[in-house]
DSSP file (Angstrom, degrees, kcal/mol; ACC not computed):
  #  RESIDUE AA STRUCTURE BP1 BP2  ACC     N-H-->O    O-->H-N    N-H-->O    O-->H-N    TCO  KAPPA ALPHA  PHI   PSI    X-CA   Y-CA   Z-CA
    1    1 A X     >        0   0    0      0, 0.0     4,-3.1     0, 0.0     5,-0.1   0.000 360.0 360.0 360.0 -46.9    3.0   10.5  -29.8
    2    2 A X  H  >  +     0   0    0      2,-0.2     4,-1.9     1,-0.2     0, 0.0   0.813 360.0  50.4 -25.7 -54.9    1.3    7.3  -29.3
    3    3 A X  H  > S+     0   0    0      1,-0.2     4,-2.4     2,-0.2    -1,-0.2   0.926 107.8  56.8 -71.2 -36.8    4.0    6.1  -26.5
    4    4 A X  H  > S+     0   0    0      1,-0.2     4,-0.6     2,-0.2    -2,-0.2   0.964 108.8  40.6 -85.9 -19.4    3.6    9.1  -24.7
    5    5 A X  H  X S+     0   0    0     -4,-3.1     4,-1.3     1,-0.2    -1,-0.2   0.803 109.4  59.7 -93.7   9.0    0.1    8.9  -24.2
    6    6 A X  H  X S+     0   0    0     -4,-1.9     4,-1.4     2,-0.2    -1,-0.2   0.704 113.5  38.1 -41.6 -54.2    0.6    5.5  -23.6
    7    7 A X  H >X S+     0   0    0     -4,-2.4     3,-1.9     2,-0.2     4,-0.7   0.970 108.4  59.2 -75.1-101.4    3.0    6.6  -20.4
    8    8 A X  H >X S+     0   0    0     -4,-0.6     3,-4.0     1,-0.3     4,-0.6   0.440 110.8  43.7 -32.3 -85.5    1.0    9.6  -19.3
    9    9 A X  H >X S+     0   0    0     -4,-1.3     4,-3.7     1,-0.3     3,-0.8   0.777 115.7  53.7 -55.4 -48.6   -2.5    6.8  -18.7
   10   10 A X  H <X S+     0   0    0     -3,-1.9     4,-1.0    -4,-1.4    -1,-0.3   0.786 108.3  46.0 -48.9 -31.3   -0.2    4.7  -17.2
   11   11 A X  H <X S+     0   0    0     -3,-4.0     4,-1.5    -4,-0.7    -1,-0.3   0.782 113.1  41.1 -75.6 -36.1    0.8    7.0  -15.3
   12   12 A X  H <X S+     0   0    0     -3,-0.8     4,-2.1    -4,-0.6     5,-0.2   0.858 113.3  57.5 -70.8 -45.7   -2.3    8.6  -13.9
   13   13 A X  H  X S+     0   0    0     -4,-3.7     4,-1.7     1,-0.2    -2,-0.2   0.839 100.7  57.5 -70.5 -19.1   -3.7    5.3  -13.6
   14   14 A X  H  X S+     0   0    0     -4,-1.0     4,-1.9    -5,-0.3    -2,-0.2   0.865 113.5  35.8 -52.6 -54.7   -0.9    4.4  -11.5
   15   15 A X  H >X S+     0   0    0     -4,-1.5     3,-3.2     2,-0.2     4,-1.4   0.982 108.5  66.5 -65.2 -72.0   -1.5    7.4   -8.7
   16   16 A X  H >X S+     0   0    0     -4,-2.1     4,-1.0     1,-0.3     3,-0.7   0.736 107.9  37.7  -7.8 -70.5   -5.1    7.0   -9.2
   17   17 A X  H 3X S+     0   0    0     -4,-1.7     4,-0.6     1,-0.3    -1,-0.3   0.744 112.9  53.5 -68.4 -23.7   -4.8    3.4   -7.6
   18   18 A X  H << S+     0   0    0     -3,-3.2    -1,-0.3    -4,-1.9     3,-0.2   0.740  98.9  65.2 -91.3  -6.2   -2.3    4.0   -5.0
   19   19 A X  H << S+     0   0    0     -4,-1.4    -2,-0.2    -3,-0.7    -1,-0.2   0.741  88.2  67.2 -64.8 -14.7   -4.4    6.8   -3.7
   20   20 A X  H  < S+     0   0    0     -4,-1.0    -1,-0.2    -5,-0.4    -2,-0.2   0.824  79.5 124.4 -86.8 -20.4   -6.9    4.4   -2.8
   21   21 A X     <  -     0   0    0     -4,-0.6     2,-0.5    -3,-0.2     8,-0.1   0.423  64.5-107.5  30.8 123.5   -4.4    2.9   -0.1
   22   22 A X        -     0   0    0      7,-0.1     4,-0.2     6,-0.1     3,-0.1  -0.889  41.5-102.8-115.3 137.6   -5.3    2.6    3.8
   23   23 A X    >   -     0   0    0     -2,-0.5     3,-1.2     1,-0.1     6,-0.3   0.414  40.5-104.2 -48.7 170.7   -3.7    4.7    5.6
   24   24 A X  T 3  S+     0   0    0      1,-0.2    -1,-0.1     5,-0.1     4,-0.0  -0.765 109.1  28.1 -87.6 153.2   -0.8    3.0    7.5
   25   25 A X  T 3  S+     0   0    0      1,-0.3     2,-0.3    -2,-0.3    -1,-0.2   0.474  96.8 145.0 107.6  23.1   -1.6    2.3   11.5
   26   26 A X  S <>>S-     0   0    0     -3,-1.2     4,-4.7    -4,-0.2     5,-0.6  -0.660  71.4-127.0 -77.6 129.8   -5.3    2.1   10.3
   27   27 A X  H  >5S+     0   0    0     -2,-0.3     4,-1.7     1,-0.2    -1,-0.1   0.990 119.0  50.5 -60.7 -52.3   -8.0   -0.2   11.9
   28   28 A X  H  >5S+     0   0    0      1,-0.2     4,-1.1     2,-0.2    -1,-0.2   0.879 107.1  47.3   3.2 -92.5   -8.0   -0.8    8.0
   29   29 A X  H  >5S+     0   0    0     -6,-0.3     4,-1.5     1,-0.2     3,-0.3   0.880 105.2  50.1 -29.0 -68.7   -5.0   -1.2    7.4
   30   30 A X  H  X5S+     0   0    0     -4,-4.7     4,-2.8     1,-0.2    -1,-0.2   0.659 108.3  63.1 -82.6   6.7   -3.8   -3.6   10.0
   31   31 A X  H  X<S+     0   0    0     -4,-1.7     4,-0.7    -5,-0.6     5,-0.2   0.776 108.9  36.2 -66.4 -31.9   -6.8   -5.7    8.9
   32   32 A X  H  X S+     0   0    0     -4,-1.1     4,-0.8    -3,-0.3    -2,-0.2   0.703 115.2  58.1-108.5 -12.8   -5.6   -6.2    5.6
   33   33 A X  H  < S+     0   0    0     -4,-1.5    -2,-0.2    -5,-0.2    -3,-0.1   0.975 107.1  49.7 -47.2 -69.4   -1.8   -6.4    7.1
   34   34 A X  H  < S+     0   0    0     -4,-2.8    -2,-0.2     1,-0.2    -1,-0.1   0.624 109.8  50.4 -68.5  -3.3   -3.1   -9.4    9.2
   35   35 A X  H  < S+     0   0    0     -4,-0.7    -1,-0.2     2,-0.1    -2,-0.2   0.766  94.8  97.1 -83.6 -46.2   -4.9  -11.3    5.6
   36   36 A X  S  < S-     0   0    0     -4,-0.8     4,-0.1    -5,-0.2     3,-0.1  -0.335  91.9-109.3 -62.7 136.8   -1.5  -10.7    3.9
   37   37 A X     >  -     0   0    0      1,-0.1     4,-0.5     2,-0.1    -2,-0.1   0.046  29.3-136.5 -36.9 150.9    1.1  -13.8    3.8
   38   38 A X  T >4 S+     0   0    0      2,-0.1     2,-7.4     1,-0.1     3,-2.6   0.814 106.1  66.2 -82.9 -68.3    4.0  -12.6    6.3
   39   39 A X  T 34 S+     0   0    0      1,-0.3    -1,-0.1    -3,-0.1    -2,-0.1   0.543  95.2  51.4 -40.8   9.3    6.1  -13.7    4.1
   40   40 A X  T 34 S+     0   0    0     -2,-7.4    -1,-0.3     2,-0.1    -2,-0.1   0.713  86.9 113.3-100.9 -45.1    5.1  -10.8    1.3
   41   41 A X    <<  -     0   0    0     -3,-2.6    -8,-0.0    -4,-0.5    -1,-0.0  -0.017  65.7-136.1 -55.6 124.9    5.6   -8.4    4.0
   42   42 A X     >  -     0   0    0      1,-0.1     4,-2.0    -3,-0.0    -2,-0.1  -0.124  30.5-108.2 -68.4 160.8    8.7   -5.7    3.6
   43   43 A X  H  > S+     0   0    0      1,-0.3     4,-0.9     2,-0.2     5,-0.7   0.891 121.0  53.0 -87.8 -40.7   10.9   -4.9    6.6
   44   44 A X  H  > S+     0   0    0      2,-0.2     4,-1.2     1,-0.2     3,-0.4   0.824 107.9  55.2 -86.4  -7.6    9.1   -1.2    6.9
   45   45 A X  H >> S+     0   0    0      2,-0.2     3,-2.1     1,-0.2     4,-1.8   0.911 108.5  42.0 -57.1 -92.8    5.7   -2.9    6.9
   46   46 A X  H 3< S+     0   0    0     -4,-2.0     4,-0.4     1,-0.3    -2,-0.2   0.185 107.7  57.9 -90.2  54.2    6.1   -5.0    9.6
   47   47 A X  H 3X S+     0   0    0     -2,-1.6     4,-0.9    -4,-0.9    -1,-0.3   0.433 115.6  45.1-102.4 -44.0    8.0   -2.3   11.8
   48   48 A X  H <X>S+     0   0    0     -3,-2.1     4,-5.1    -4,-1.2     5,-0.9   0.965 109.0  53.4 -58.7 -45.1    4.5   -0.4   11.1
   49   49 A X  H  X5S+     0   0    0     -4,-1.8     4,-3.3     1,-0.2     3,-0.5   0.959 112.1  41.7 -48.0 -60.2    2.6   -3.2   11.8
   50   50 A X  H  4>S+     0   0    0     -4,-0.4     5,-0.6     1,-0.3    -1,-0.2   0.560 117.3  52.5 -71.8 -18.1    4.3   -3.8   15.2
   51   51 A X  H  <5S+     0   0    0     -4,-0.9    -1,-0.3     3,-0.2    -2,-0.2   0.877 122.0  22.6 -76.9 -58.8    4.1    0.0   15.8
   52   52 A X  H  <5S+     0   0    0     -4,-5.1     4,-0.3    -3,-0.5    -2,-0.2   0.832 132.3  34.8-110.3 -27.5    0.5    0.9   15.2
   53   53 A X  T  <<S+     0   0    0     -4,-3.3    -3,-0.2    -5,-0.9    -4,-0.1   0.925 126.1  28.5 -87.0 -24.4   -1.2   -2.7   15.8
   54   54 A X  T   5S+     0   0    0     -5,-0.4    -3,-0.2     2,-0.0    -4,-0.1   0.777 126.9  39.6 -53.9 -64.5    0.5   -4.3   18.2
   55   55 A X      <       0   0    0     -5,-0.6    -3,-0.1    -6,-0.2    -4,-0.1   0.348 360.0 360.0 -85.3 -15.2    1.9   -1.4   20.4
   56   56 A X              0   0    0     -4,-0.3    -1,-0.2    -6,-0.0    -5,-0.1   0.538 360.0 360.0 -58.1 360.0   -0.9    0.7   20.2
């Protein structure tokens, strides 16, 4: 019983934090896009980046 309510916080706390997010194509967003290392970024990041900051 213990593990699952171990799981279940994890879990909640998990959504919790990714709700706090900015949305993508966000003045937000590509602010904290342009602080991040390129070299972290995933291919569907910076095809957003280039979409909504760049292109706009």
């Amino acid at each position: 019983m213990k593990r699952f309510s171990t799981t279940l916080l994890m879990l909640t706390l998990a959504t919790l934090l990714g709700g706090c997010a900015a949305e993508v194509g966000s003045d937000e967003w590509c602010a904290d896009m342009k602080e991040k290392p390129k070299g972290d970024w995933t291919m569907n990041e910076a095809k957003d980046f280039a979409r909504h900051c760049i292109l706009k």
